[in-house]
PyMOL Python script that loads the backbone (N, CA, C, O; Angstrom):
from pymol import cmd

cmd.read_pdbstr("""\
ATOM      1  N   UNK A   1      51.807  40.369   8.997  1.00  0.00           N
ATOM      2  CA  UNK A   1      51.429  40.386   7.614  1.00  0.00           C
ATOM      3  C   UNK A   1      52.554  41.054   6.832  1.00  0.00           C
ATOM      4  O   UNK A   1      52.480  42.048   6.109  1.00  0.00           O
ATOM      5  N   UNK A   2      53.579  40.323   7.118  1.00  0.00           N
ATOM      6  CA  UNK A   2      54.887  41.023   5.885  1.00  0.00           C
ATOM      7  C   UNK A   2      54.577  40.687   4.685  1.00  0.00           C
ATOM      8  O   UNK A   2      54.766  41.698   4.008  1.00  0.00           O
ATOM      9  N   UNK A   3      54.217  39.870   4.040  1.00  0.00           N
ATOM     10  CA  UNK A   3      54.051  39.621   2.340  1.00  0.00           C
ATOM     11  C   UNK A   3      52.900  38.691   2.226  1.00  0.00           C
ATOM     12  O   UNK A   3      52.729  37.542   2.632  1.00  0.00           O
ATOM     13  N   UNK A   4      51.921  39.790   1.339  1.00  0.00           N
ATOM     14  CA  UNK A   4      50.721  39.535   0.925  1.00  0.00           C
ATOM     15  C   UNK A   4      51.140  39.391  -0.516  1.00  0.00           C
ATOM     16  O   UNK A   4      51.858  40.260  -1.010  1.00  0.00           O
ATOM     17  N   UNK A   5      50.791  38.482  -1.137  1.00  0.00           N
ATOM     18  CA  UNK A   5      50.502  37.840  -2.620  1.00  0.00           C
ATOM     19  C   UNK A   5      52.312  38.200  -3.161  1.00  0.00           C
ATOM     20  O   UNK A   5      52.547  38.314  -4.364  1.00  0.00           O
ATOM     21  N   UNK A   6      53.372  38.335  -2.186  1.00  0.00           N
ATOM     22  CA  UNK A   6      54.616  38.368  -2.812  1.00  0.00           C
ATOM     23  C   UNK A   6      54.594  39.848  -3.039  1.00  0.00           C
ATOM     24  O   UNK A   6      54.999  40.247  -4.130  1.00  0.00           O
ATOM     25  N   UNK A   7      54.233  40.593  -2.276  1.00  0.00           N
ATOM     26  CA  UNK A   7      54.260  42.341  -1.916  1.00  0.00           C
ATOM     27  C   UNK A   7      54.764  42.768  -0.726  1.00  0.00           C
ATOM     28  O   UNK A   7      54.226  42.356   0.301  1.00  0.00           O
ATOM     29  N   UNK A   8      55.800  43.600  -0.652  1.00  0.00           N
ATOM     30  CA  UNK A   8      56.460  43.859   1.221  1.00  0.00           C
ATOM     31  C   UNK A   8      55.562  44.520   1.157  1.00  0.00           C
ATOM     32  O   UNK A   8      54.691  44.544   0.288  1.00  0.00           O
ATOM     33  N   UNK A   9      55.713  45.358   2.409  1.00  0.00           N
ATOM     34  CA  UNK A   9      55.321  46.395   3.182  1.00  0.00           C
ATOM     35  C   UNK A   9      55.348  47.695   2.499  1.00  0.00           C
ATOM     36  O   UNK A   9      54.375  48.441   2.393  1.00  0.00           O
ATOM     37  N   UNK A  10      56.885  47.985   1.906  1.00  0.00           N
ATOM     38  CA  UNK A  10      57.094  49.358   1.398  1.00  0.00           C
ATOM     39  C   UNK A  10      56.263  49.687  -0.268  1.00  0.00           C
ATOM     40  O   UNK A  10      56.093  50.727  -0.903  1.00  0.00           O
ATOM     41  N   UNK A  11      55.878  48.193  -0.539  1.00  0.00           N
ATOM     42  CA  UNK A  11      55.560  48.133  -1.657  1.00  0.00           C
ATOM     43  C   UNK A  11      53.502  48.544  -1.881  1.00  0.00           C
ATOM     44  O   UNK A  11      52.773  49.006  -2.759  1.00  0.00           O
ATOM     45  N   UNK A  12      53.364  48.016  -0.489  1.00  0.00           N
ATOM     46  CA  UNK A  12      51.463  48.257  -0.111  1.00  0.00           C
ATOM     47  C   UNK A  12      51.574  49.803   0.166  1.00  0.00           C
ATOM     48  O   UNK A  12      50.753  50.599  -0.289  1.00  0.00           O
ATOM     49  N   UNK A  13      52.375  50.078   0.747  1.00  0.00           N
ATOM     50  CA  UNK A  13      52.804  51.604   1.253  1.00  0.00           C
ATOM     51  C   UNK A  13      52.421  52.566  -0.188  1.00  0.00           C
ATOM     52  O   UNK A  13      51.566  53.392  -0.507  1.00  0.00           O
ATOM     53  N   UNK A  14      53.423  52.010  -0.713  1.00  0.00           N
ATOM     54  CA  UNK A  14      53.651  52.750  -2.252  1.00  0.00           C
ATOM     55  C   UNK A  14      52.538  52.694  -2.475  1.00  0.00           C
ATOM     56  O   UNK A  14      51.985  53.761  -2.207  1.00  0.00           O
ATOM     57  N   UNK A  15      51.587  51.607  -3.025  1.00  0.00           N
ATOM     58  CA  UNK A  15      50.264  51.408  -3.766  1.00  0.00           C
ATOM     59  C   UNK A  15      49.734  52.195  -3.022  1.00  0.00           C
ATOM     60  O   UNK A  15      49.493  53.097  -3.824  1.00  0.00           O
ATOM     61  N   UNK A  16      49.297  52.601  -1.899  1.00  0.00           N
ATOM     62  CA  UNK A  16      48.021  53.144  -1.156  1.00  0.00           C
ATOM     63  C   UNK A  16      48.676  54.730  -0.917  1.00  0.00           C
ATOM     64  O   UNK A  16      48.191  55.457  -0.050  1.00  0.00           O
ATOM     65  N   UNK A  17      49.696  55.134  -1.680  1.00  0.00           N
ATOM     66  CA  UNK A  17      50.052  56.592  -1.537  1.00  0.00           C
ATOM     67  C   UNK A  17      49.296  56.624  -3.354  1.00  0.00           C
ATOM     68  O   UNK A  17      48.467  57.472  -3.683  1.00  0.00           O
ATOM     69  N   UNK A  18      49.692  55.786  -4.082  1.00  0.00           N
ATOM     70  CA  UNK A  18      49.358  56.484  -5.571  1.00  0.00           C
ATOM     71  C   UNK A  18      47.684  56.159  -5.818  1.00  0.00           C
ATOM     72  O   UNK A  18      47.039  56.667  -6.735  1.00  0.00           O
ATOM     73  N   UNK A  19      47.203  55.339  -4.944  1.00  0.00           N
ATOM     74  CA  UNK A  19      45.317  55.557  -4.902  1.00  0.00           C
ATOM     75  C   UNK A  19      45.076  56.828  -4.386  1.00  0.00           C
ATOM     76  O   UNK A  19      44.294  57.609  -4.927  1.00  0.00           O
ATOM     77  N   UNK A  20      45.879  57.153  -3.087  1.00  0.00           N
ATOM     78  CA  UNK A  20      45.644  58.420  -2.489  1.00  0.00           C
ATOM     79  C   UNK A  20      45.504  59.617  -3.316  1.00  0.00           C
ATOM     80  O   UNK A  20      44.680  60.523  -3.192  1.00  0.00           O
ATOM     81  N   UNK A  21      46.725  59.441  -4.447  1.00  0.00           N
ATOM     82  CA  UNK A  21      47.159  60.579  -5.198  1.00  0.00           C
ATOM     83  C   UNK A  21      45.687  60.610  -6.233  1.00  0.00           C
ATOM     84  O   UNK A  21      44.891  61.539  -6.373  1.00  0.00           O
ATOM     85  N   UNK A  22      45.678  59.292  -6.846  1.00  0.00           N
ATOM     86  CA  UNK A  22      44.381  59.493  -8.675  1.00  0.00           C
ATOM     87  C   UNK A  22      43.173  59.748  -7.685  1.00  0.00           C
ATOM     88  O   UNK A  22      42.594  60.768  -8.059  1.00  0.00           O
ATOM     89  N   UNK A  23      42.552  59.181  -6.517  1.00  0.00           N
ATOM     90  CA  UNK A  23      41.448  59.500  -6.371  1.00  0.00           C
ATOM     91  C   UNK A  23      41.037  60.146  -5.096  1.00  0.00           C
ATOM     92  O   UNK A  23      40.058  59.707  -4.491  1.00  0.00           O
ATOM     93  N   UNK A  24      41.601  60.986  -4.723  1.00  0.00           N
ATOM     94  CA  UNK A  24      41.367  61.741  -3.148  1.00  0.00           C
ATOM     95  C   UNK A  24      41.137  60.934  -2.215  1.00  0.00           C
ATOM     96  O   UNK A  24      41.035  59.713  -2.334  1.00  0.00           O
ATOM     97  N   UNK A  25      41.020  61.710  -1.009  1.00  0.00           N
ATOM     98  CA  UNK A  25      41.017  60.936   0.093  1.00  0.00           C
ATOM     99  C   UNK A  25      39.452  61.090  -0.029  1.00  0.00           C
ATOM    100  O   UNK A  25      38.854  60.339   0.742  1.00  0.00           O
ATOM    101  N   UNK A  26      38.640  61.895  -0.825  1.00  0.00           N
ATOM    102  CA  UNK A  26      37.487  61.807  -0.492  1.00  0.00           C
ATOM    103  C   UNK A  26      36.809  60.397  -1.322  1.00  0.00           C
ATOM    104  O   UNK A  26      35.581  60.305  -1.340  1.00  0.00           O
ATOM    105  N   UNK A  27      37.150  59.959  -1.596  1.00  0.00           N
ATOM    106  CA  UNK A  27      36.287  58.911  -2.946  1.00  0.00           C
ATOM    107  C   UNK A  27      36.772  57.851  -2.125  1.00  0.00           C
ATOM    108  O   UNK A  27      36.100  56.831  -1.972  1.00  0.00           O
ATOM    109  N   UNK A  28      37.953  58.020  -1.551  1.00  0.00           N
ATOM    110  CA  UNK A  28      38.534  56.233  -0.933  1.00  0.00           C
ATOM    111  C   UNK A  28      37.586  55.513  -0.337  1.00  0.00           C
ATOM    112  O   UNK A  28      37.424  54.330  -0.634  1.00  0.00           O
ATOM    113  N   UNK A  29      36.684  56.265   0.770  1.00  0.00           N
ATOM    114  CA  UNK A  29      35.984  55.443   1.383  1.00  0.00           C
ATOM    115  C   UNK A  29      34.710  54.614   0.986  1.00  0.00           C
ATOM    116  O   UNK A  29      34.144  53.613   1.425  1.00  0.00           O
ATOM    117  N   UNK A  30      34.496  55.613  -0.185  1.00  0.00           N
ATOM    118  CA  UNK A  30      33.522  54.767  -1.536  1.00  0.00           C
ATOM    119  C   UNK A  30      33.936  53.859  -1.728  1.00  0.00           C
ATOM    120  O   UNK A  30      33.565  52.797  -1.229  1.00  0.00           O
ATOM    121  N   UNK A  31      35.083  54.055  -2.732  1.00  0.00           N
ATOM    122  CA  UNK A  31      35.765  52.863  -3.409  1.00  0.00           C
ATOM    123  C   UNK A  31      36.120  51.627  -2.373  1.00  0.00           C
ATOM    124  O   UNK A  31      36.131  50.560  -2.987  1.00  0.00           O
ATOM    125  N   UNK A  32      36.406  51.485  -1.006  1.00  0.00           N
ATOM    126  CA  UNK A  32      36.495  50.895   0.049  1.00  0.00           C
ATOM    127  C   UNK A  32      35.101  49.936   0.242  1.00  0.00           C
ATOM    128  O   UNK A  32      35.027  48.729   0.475  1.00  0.00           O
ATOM    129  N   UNK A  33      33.767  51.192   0.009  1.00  0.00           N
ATOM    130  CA  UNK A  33      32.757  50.527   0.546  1.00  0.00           C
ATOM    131  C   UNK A  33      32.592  49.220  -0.582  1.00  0.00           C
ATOM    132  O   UNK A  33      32.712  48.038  -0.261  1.00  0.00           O
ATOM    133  N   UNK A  34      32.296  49.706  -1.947  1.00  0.00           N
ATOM    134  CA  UNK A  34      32.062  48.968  -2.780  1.00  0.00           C
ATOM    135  C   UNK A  34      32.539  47.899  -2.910  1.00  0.00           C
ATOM    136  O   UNK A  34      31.845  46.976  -3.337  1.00  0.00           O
ATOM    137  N   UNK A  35      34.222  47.670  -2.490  1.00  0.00           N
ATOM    138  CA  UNK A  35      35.116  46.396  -2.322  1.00  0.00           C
ATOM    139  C   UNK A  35      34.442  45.468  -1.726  1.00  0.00           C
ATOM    140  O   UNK A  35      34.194  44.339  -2.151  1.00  0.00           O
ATOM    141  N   UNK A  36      33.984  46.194  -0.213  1.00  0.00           N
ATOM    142  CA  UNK A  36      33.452  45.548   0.617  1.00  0.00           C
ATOM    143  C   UNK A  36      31.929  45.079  -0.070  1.00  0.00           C
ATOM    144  O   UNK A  36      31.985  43.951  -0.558  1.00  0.00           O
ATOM    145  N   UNK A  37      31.014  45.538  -0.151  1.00  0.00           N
ATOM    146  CA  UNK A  37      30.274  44.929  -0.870  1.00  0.00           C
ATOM    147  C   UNK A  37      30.543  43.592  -2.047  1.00  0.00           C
ATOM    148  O   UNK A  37      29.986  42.507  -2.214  1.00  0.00           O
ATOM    149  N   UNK A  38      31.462  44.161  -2.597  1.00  0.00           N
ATOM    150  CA  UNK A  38      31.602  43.018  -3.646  1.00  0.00           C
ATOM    151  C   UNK A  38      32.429  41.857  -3.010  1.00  0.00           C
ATOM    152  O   UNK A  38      32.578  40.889  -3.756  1.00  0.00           O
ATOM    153  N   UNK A  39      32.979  41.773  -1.808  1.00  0.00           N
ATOM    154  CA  UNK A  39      33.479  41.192  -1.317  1.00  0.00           C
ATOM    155  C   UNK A  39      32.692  39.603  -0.683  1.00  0.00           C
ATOM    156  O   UNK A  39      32.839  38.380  -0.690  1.00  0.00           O
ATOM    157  N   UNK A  40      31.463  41.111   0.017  1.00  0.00           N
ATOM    158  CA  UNK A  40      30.727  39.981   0.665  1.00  0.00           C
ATOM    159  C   UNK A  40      29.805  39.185  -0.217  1.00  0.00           C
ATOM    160  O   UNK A  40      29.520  38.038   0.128  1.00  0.00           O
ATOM    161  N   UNK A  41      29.266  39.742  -1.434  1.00  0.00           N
ATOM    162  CA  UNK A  41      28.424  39.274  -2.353  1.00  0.00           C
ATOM    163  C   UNK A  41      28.883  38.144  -3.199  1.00  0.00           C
ATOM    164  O   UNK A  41      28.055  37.416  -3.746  1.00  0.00           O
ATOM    165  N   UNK A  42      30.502  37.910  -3.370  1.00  0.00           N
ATOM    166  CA  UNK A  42      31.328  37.079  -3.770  1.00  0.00           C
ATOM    167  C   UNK A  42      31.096  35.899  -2.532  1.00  0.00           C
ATOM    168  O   UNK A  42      31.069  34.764  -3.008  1.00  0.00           O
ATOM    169  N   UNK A  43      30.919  35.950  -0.985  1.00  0.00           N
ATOM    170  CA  UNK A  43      31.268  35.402  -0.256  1.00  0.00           C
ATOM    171  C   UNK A  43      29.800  34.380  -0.014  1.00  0.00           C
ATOM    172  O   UNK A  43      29.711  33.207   0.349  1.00  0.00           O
ATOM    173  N   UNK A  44      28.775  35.359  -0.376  1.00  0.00           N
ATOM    174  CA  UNK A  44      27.539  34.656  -0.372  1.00  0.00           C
ATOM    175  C   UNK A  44      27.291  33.883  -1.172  1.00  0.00           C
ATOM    176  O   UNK A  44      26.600  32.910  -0.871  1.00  0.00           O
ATOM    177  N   UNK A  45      27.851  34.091  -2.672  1.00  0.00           N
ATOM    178  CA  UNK A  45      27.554  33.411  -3.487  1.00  0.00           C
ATOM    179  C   UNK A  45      28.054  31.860  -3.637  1.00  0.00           C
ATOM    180  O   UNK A  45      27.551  30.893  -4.210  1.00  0.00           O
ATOM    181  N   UNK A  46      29.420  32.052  -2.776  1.00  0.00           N
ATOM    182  CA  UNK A  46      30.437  30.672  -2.531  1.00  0.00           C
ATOM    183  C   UNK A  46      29.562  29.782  -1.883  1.00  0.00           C
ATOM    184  O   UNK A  46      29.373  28.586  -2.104  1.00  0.00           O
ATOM    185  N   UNK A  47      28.839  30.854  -0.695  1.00  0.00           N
ATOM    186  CA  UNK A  47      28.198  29.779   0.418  1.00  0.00           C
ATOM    187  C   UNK A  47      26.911  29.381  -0.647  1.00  0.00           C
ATOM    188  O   UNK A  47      26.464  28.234  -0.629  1.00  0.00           O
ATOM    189  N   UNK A  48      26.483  30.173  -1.357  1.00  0.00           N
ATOM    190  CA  UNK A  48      25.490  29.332  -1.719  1.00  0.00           C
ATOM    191  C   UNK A  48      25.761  28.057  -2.885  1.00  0.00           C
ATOM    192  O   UNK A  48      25.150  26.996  -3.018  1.00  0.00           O
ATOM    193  N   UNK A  49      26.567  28.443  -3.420  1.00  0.00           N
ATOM    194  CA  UNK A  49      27.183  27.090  -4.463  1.00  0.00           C
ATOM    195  C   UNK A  49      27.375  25.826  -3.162  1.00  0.00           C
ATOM    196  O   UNK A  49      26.545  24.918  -3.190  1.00  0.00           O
ATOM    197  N   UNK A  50      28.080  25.802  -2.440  1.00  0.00           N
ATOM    198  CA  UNK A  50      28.722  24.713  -1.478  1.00  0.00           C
ATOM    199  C   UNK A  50      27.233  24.633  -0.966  1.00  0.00           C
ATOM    200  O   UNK A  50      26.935  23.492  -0.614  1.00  0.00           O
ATOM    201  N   UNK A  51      26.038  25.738  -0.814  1.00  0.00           N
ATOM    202  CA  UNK A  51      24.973  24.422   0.148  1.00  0.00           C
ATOM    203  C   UNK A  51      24.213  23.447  -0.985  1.00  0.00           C
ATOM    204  O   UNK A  51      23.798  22.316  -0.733  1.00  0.00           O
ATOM    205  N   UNK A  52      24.103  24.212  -2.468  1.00  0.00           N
ATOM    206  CA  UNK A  52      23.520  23.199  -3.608  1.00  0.00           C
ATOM    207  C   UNK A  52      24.733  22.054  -3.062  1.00  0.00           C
ATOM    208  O   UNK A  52      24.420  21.051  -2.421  1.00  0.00           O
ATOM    209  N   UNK A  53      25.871  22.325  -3.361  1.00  0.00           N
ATOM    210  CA  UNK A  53      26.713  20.969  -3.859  1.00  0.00           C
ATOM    211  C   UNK A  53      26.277  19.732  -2.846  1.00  0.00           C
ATOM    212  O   UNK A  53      25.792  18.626  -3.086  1.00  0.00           O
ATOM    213  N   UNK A  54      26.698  20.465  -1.472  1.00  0.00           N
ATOM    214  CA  UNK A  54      26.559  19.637   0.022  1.00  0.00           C
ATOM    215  C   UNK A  54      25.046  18.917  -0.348  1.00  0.00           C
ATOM    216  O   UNK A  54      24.965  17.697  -0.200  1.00  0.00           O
ATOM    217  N   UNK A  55      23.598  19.839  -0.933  1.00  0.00           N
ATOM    218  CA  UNK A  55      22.577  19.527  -0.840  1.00  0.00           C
ATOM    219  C   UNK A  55      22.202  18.530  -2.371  1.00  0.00           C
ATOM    220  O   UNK A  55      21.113  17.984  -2.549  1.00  0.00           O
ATOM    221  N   UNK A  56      23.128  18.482  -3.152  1.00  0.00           N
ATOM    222  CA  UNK A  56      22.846  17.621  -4.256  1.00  0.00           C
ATOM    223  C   UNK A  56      23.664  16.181  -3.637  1.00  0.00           C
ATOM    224  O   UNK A  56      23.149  15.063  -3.608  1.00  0.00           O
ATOM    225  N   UNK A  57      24.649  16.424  -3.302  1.00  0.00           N
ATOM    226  CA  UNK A  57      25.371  15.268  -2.856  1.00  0.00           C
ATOM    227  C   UNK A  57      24.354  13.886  -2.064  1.00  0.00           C
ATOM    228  O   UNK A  57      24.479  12.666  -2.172  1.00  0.00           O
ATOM    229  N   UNK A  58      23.161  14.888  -1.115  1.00  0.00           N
ATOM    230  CA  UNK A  58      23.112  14.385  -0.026  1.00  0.00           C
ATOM    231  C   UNK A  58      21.799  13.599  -0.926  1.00  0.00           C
ATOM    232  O   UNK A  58      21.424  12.461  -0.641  1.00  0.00           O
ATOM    233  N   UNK A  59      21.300  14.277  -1.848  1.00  0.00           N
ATOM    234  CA  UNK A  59      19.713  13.721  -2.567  1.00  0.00           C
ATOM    235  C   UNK A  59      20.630  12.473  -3.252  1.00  0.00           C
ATOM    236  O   UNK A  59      19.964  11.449  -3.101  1.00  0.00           O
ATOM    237  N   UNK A  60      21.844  12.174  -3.915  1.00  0.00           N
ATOM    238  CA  UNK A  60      22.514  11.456  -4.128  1.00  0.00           C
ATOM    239  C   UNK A  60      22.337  10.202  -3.312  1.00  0.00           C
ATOM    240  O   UNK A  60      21.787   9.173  -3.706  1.00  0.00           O
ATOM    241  N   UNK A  61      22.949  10.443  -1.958  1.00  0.00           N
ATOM    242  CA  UNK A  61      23.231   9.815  -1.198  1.00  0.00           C
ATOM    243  C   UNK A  61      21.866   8.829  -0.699  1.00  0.00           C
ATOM    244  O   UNK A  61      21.745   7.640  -0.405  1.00  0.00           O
ATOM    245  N   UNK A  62      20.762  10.214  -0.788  1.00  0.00           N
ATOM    246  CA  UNK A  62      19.047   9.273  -0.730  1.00  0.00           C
ATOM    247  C   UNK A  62      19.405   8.435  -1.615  1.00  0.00           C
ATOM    248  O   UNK A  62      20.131   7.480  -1.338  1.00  0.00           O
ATOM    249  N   UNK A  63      18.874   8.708  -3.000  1.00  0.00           N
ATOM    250  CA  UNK A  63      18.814   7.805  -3.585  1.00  0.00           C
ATOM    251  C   UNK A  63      19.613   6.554  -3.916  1.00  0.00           C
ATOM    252  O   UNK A  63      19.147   5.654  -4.614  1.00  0.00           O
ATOM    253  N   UNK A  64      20.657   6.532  -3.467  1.00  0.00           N
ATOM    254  CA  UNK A  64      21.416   5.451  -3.895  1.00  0.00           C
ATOM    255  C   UNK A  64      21.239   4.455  -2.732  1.00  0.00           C
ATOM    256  O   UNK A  64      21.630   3.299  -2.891  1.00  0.00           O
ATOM    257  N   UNK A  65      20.652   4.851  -1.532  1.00  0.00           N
ATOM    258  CA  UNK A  65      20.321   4.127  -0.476  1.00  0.00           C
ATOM    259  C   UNK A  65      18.911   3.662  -0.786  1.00  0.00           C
ATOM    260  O   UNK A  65      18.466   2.616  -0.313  1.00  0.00           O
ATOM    261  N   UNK A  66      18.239   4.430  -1.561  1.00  0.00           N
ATOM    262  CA  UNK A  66      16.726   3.504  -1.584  1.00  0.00           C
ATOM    263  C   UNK A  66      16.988   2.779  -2.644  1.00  0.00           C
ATOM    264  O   UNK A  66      16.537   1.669  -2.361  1.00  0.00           O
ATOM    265  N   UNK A  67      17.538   2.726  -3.905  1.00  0.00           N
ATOM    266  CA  UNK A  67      18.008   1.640  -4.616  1.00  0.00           C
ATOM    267  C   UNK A  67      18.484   0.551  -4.254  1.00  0.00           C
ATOM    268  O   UNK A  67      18.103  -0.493  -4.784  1.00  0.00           O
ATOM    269  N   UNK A  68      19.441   0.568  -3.252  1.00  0.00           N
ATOM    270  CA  UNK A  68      20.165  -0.177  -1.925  1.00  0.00           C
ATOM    271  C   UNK A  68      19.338  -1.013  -1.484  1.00  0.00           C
ATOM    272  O   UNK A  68      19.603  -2.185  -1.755  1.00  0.00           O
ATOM    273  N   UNK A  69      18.616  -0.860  -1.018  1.00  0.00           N
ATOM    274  CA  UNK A  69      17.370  -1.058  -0.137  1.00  0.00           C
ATOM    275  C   UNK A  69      15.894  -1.979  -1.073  1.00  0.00           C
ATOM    276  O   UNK A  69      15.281  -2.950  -0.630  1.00  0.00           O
ATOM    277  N   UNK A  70      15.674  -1.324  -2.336  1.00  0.00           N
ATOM    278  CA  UNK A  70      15.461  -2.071  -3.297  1.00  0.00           C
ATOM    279  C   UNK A  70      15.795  -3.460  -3.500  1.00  0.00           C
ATOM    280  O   UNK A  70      15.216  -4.487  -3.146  1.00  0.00           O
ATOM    281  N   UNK A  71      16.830  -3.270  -4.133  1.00  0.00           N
ATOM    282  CA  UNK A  71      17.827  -4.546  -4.321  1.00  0.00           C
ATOM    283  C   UNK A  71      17.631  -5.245  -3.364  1.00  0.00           C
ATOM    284  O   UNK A  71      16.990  -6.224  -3.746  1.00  0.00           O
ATOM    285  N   UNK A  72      17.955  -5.318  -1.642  1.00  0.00           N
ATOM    286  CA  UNK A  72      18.029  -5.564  -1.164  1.00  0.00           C
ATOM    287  C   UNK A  72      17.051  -6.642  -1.129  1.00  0.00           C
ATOM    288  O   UNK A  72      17.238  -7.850  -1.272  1.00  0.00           O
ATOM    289  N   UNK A  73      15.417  -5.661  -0.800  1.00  0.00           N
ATOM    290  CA  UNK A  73      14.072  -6.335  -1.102  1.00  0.00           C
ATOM    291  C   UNK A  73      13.562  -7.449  -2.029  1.00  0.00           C
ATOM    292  O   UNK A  73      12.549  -8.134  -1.886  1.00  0.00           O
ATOM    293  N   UNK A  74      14.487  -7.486  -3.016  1.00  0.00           N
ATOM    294  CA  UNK A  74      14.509  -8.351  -4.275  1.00  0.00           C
ATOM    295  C   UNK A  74      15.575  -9.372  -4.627  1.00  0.00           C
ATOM    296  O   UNK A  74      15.828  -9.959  -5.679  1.00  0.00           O
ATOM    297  N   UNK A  75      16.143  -9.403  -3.367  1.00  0.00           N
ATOM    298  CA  UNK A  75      17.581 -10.239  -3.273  1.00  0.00           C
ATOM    299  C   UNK A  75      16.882 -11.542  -2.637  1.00  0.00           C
ATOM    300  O   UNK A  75      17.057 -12.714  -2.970  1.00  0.00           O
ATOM    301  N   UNK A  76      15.560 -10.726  -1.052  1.00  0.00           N
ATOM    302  CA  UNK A  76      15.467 -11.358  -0.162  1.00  0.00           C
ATOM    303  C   UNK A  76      14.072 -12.496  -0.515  1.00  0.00           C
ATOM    304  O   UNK A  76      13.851 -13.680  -0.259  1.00  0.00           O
ATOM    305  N   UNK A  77      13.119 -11.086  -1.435  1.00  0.00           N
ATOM    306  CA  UNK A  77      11.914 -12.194  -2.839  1.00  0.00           C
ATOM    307  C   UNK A  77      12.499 -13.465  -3.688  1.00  0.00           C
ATOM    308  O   UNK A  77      12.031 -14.602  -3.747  1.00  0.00           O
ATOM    309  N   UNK A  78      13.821 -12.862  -4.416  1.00  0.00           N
ATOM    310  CA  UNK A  78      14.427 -14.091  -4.773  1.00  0.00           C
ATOM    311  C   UNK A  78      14.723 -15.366  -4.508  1.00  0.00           C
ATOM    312  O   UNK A  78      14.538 -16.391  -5.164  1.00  0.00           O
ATOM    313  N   UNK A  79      15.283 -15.142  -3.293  1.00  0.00           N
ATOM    314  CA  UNK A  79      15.982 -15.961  -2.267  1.00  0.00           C
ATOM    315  C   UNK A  79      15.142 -17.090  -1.256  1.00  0.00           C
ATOM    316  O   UNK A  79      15.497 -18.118  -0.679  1.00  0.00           O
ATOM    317  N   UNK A  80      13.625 -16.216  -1.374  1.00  0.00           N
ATOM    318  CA  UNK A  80      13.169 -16.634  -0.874  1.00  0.00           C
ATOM    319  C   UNK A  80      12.321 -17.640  -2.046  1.00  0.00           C
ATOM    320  O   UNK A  80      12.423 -18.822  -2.373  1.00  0.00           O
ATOM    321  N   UNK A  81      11.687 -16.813  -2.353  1.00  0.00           N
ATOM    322  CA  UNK A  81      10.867 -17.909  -3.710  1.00  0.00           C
ATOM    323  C   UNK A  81      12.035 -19.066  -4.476  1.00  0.00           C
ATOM    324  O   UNK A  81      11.498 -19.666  -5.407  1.00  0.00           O
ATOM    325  N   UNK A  82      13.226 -19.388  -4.283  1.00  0.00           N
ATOM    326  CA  UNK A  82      14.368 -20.594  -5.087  1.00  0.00           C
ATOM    327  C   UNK A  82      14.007 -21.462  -3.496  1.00  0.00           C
ATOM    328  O   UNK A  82      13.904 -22.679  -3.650  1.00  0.00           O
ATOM    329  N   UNK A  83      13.864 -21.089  -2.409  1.00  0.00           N
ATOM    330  CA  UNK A  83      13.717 -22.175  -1.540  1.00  0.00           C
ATOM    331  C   UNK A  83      12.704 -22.782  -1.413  1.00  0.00           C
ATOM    332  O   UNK A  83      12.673 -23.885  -0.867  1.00  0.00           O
ATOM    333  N   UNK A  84      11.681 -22.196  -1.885  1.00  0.00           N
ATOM    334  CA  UNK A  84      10.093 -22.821  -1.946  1.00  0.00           C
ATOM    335  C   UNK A  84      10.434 -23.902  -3.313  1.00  0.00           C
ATOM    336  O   UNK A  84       9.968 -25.040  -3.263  1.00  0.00           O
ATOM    337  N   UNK A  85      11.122 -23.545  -4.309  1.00  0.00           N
ATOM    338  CA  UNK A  85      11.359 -24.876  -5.390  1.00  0.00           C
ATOM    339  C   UNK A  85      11.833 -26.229  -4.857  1.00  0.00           C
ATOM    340  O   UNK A  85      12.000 -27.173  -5.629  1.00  0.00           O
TER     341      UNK A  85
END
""", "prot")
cmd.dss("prot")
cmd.show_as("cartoon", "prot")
cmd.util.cbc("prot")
cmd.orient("prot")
């Protein structure tokens, strides 16, 4: 992991000495937890957008197959009732 978002090493170094400095070593592991929280709450929320999308897609996908299927039914009424003429 040499360069995260276009940041070396000496440069994450630097950042995590001047958090050290504004907020003690005692608060870090707060401020740590909360990341983490918001991290995962961000992560749940993704999964839940992608199962609507996956799950709208798929009611999509019903319906355009029973329309399908419709048609179909009314292709075969048609088709059939012009040969009885």
């Amino acid at each position: 992991m040499d360069i995260i978002l276009f940041i070396s090493g000496g440069e994450i170094f630097f950042i995590l000495i001047i958090i050290l400095l504004l907020f003690g070593a005692k608060k870090i592991p707060d401020i740590a937890r909360g990341l983490g929280k918001g991290m995962r709450e961000f992560k749940q929320a993704t999964n839940e957008i992608k199962k609507e999308i996956n799950q709208g897609d798929s009611d999509v996908t019903k319906d355009l197959k029973d329309i399908r299927d419709t048609a179909t039914t009314i292709k075969r009424e048609i088709d059939k009732n012009t040969k009885n003429l």
